[in-house]
N, C-alpha and C positions, 0 to 999 in steps of 0.2 A: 404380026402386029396386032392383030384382031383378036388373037388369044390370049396375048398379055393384057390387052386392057379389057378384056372381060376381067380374066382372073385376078387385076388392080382392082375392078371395081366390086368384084365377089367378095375379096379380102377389106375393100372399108369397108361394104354393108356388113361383112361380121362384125368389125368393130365397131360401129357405131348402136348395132343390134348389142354388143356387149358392154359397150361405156352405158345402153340405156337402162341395161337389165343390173348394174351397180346404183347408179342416180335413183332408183327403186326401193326404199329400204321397205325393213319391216313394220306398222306401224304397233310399236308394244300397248300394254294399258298402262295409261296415267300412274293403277295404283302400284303396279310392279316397281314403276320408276322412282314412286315416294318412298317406298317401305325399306327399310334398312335388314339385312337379311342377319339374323341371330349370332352374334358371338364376332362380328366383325368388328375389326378395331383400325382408326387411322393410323397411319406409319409414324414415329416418334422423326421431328423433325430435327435434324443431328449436323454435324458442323459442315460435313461434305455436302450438304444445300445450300451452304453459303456459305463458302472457303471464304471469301475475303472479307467481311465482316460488314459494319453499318457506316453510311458514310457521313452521318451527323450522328449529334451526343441529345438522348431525350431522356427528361426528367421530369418526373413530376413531386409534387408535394402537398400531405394535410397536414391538419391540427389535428391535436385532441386533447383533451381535459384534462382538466387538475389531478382531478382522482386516479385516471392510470398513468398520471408518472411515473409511481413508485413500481407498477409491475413491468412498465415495458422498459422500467431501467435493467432491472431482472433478466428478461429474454430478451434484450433485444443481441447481446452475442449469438446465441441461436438464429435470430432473424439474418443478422449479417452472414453465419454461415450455410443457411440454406439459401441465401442471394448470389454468394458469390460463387457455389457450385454452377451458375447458369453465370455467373461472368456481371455480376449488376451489383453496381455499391450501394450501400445504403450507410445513413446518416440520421442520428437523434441530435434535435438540438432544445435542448432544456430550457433554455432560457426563451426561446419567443413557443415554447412549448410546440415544435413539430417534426414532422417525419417526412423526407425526400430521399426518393430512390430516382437513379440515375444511370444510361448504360457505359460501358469502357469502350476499350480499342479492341477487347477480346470477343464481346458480345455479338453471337449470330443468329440470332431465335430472334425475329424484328417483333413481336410476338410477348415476348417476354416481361417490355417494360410494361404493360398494360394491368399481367398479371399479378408485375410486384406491387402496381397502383391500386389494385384491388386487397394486395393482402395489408399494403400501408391503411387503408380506408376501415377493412375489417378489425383493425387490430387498435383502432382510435371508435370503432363502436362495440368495444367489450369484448368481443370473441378472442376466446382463449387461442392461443400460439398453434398448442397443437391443431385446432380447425382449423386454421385462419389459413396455415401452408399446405395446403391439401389444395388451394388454391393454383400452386404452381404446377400441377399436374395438367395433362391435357385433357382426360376423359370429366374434368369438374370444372365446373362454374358456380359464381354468386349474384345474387342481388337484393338490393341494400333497397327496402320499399320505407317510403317517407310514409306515415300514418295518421302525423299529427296536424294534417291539414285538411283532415277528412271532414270530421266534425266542429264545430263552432266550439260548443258547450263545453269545457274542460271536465267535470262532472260526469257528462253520457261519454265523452272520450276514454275516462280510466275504467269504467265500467264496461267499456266495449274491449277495452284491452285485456281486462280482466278475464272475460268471457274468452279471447282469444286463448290464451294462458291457459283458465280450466283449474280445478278443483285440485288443487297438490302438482297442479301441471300438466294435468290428464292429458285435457283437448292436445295443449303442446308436443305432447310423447305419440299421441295417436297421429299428429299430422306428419310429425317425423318419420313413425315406422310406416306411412301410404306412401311418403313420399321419396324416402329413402335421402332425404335432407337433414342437413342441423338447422336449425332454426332459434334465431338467440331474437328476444324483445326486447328491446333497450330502450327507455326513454320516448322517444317520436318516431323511433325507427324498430325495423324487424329485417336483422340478417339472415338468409338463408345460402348455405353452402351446399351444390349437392350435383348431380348428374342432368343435364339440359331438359330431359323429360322430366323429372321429379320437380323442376322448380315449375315447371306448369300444372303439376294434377295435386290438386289440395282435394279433390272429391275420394269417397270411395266407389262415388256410381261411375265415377271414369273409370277408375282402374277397372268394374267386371263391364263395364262396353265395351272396353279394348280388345277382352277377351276376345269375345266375336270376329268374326271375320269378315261377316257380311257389312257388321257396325261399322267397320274403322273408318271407311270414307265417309260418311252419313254425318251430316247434323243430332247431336245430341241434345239439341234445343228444348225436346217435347218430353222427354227422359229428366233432366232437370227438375228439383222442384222451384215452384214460384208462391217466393209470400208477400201476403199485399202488410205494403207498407202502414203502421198504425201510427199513427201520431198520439199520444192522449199527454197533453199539459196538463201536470198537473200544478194548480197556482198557489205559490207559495205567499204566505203571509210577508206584512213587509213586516222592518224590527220595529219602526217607531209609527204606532198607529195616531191616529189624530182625530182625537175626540170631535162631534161635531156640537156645535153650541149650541143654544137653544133658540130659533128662529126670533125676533123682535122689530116691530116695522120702525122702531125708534131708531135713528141713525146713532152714532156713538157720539160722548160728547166732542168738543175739537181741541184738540190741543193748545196749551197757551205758547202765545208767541215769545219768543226774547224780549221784545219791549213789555208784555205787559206782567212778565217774571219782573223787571226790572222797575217797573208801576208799584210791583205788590211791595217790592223791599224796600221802596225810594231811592235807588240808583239812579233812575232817571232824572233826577232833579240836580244830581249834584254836577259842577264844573269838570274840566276835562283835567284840571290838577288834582283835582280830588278822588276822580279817580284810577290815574297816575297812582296818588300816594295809597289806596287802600290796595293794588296790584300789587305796589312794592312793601306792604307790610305782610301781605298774603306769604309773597316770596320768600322774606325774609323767615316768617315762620316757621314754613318749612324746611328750609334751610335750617335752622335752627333745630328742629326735631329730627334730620336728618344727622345732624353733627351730634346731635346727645347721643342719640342711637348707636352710631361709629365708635363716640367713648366708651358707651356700656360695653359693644363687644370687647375692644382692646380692654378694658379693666378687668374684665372676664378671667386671660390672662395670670394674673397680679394678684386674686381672689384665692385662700389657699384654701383646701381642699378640707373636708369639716372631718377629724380626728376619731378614730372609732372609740367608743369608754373603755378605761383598762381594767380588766376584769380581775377582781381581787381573790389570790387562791386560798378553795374554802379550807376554814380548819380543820383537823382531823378530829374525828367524834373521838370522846372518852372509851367507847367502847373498843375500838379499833384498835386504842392506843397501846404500843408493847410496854411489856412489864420487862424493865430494863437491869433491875435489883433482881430478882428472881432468878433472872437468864446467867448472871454472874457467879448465883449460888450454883448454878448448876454446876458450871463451869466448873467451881472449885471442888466440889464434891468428884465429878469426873477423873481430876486430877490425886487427887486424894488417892482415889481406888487402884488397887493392883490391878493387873489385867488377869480376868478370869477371876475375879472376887467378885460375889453374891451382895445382894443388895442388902438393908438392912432389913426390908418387910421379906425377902425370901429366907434372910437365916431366922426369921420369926415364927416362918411356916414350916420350917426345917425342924427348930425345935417341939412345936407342935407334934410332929410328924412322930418324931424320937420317941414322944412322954409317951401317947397314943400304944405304939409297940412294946413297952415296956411293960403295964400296964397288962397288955393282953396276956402277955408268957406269965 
């Protein structure tokens, strides 16, 4: 009996000498555990993670502008069929001008409808179709940064946007190839499409810190550059300046009151019918020059229109004029002639011609 329970108690002390030396891990370094080791990819999450699908229906919905109606009437069959590949409807409605994407019965990626909410958002601020689905991948992300509530002044706003932008788009093309993003400006907003680290490094002094090894974990703070903020106002004229007059301790004179207006004209003297009647001839007056005036336009109307002078065709000069007796003689001389008969001045020269030769023999 003394032997068994030694050899009970020899065998817990092993085990509990061996439950202790498990409860013991290793303790690794922080940065082994941050760092994502080269060329690793998560596992594409597929319908066998969730054989039986979602068990409510989510949807979301934006607007967007006048101006891409016309294109996203265009793609948006493409939209629907890179939504329904992953099992998710989508719906343009024209009339209150928006876009909802929505999951089915088939939908297993919970995951999903988030993605098609970002490509509906992307595609309502300007990015083209082909960026906007690259979206539903898993190794890419976006984010839609508001800009236009940065600065007050509209003015230092486009000018700062402009600087973003770059000369033919430079700066733009350069933050693209560091970041390995697209990056579209639009309006108050800047879309960028790209890989989880690139939408964080807009520097290029990140990118050669990272290099390093020792850097990675460290504060980059002192590395940074810092520039002091300058304010310089510059003040602008206003449009309408205002002369200043010329100082006088004399006060101005004071204006005359309605009684003593009425002093100067002798209104104030006359009875309350009186001037009743000079109110109602006033009226009348104009009334009166009101109605002429209405006539004149309507007769306007009725007024015919002043006839241009008819211009009398000039005669034809003497000299111009054909010789119509003349033209007749010809005629008849023409008629006259044989065809192939010599005129009367050529058998003149003809006989000439003859005498001449005769003569010489």
């Amino acid at each position: 009996m003394a032997s068994s329970s030694l050899s009970g108690s020899a065998a817990a002390g092993g085990k509990s000498e061996f439950r202790n030396q498990k409860r013991k891990p290793e303790n690794p370094d922080e940065s082994e555990l941050l760092t994502v080791p080269d060329g690793w990819k998560e596992p594409a999450f597929s319908k066998e993670d969730n054989p039986r699908g979602l068990l409510e229906e989510s949807s979301f919905a934006t607007l967007f502008p006048k101006y891409r109606e016309a294109y996203l009437k265009e793609c948006w069959p493409l939209v629907q069929k890179a939504l329904n590949e992953h099992h998710v409807k989508a719906t343009l409605d024209l009339i209150e001008g928006s876009m909802t994407v929505c999951t089915t019965k088939k939908t297993f990626d919970p995951y999903i409808i988030i993605r098609a909410r970002d490509l509906i958002k992307l595609l309502a601020r300007s990015v083209s179709f082909e960026q906007a689905v690259r979206i539903l991948q898993d190794d890419v992300a976006c984010d839609i940064i508001k800009i236009g509530s940065l600065v007050r002044n509209k003015e230092r706003f486009v000018k700062r946007r402009q600087r973003l932008i770059g000369p033919k788009g430079s700066t733009l093309k350069a933050l693209e190839l560091l970041t390995n993003c697209y990056i579209m400006v639009q309006g108050n907003t800047v879309s960028a499409i790209g890989p989880f680290s690139g939408l964080k490094e807009t520097l290029m002094i990140k990118r050669e810190l990272a290099k390093d090894s020792e850097l990675r974990t460290q504060s980059w703070e002192r590395f940074l550059p810092q520039f002091k903020h300058k304010n310089v106002n510059k003040r602008k004229e206003p449009k309408k300046k205002t002369v200043k007059k010329e100082y006088t301790p004399f006060p101005p004179p004071q204006p005359e009151s309605q009684i003593d207006k009425e002093l100067a004209s002798g209104e104030y003297f006359l009875k309350a019918s009186q001037k009743k009647r000079q109110k109602m001839e006033a009226i009348k007056a104009k009334q009166a020059e009101a109605l002429s005036k209405r006539q004149e336009e309507r007769n306007k109307a009725f007024i015919p229109p002043k006839e241009k002078p008819v211009v009398k065709p000039k005669e034809a000069s003497t000299e111009t004029k054909i010789d119509v007796a003349a033209i007749k003689e010809k005629v008849k001389k023409a008629k006259n002639k044989k065809l192939g008969a010599l005129t009367a001045e050529e058998v003149k020269l003809k006989m000439e011609a003859d005498e001449k030769k005769k003569k010489k023999k």
